[in-house]
C-alpha positions in Angstrom: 78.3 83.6 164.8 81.7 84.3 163.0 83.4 81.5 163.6 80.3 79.9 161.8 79.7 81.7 159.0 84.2 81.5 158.9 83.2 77.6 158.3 80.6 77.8 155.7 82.8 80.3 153.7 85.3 78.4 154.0 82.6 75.3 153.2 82.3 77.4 149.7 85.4 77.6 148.9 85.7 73.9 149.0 82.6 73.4 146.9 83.8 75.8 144.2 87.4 73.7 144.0 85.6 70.4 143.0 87.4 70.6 139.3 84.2 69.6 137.2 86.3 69.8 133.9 88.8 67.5 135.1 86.5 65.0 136.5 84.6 64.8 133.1 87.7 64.8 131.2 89.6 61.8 133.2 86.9 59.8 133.6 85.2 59.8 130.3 88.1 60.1 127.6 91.3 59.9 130.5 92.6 63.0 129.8 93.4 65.8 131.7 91.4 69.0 129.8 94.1 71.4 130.7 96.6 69.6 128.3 94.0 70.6 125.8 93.1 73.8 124.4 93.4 77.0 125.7 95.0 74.9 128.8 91.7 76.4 130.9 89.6 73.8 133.1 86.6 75.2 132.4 83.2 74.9 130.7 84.2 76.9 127.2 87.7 74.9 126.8 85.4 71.6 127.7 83.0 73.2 125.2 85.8 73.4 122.2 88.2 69.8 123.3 85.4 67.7 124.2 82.3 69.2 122.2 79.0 70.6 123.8 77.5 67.3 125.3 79.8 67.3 127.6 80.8 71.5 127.5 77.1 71.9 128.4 77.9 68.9 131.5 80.8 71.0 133.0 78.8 74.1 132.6 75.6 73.0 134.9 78.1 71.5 137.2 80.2 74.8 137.5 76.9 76.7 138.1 75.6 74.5 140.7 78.8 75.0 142.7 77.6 78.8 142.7 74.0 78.3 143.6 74.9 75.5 146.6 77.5 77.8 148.1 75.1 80.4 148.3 72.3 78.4 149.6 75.0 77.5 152.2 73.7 81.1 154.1 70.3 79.4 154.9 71.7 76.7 157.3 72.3 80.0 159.7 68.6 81.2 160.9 69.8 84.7 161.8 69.9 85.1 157.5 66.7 83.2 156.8 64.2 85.9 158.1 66.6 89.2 157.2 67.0 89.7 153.4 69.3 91.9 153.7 72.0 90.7 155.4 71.5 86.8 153.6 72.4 88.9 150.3 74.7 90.3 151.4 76.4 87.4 153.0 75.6 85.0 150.2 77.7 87.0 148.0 80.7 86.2 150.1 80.0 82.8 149.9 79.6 82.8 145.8 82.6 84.9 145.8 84.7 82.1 148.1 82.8 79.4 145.6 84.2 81.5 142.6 87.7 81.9 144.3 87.8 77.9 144.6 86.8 77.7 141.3 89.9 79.9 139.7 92.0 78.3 142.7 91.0 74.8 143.1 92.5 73.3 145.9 92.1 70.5 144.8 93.3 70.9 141.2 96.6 72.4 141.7 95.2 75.5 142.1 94.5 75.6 138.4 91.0 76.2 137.3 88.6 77.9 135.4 87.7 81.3 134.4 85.0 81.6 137.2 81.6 82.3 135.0 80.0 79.8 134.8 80.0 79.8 139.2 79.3 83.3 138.7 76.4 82.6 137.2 75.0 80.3 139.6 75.4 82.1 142.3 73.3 85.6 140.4 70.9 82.8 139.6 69.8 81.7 143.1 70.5 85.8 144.1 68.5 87.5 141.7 67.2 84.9 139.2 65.7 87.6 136.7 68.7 89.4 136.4 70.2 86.0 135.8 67.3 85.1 133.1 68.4 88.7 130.9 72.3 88.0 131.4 71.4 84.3 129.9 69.6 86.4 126.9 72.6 88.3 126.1 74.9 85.2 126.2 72.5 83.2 124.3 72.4 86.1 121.6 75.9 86.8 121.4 77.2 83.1 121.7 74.3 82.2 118.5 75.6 85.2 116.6 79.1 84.8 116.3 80.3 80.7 118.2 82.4 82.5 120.3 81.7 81.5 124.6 84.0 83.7 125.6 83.0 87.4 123.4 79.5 86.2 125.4 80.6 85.6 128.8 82.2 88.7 128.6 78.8 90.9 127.3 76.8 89.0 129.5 79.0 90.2 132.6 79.2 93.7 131.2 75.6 93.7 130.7 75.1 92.5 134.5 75.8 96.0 136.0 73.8 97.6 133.8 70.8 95.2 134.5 71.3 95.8 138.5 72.0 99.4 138.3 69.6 100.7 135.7 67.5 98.4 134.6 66.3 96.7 137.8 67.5 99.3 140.2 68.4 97.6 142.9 69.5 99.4 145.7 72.1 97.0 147.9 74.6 99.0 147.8 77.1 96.1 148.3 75.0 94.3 145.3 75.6 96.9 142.6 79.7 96.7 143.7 79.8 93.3 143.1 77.9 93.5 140.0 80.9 96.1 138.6 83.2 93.8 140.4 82.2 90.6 138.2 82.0 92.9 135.3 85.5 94.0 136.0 86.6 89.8 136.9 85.6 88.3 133.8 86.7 90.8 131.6 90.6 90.3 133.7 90.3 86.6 133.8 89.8 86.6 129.7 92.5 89.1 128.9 94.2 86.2 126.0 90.8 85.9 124.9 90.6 88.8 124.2 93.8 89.3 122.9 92.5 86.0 120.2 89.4 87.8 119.4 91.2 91.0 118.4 93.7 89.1 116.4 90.9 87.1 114.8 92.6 83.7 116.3 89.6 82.9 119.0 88.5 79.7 117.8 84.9 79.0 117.9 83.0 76.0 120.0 81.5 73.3 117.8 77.7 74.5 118.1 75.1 75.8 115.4 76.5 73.9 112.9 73.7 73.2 111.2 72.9 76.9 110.8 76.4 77.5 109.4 75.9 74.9 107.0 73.2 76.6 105.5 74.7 80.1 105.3 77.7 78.5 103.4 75.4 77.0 100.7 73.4 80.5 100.8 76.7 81.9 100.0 
């Protein structure tokens, strides 16, 4: 059983290194998106190089890599019928997905922030918890342009949803929803250092909307 469960893990982590960002950015403009940018191969540099046709591609293929990882868990039948134990183990397989992701072995070992993974794997997890951290990116990403101040509140906010508002009582769920908390806000450390120094540049959505506040104005 653990040499299996070794091989799907390990399965994971080869899921979460395919390098979406790179594969959309060589073969649709032959470039590689870590020249570009913040010099990050994921979804929000894709987002603000490329523009959000193909930010919003690299973002549903980052996510995916998440939920298939942890889907992985169902090909052994011990987890199938004990909920429990499938949660548990399917957040070490979104973890090793989220790993490959940062670490891509097939990249260099230069990837992305992880979030977007992240998020795939609370979706197929705990899919309203998902649905409210979506909210407060969604908000916060429609206030201000910024992807990264709302992958960071939406992570901070995923604690709170687990622990208070939804209660949920895995103990090993609630650390991993302060660990991710604790992740994204680490792996965005010179975002946050932009956004303090008023230097975080903005991804090209909403325009419209800013348009019309300019000719308010």
């Amino acid at each position: 059983m653990l040499m299996n469960e070794l091989y799907l893990i390990i399965l994971a982590y080869l899921i979460g290194s395919i390098p979406s960002s790179l594969i959309v950015s060589r073969s649709q403009f032959n470039i590689d998106i870590r020249d570009y940018g913040s010099g990050n191969a994921g979804a929000t540099n894709t987002f603000r190089v490329l523009g959000s046709k193909w930010g919003t591609l690299v973002m549903i293929m980052d996510m995916l890599k998440g939920l298939i990882a942890v889907k992985l868990a169902l090909l052994l039948p011990y987890y199938i019928g004990n909920e429990f134990e499938r949660t548990n183990f399917q957040i070490g397989l979104g973890l090793a997905a989220v790993l490959g992701h940062i670490f891509p072995i097939w990249a260099e070992f230069r990837g992305g922030k992880g979030v977007a993974t992240l998020f795939g794997l609370i979706i197929s997890i705990s899919p309203w918890t998902a649905l409210s951290c979506v909210g407060v990116f969604v908000v916060v990403l429609y206030l201000t342009r910024f992807v990264s101040l709302s992958s960071i509140l939406a992570s901070m906010a995923f604690p709170v949803f687990i622990l208070v508002v939804f209660n949920v009582d895995n103990i090993a769920y609630r650390i991993f929803a302060i660990a991710v908390a604790l992740l994204v806000v680490m792996t965005h450390q010179k975002n946050i250092g932009r956004l303090l120094s008023g230097i975080e540049n903005k991804v090209p959505i909403f325009k419209n909307r800013d348009r019309r506040r300019s000719k308010r104005n």
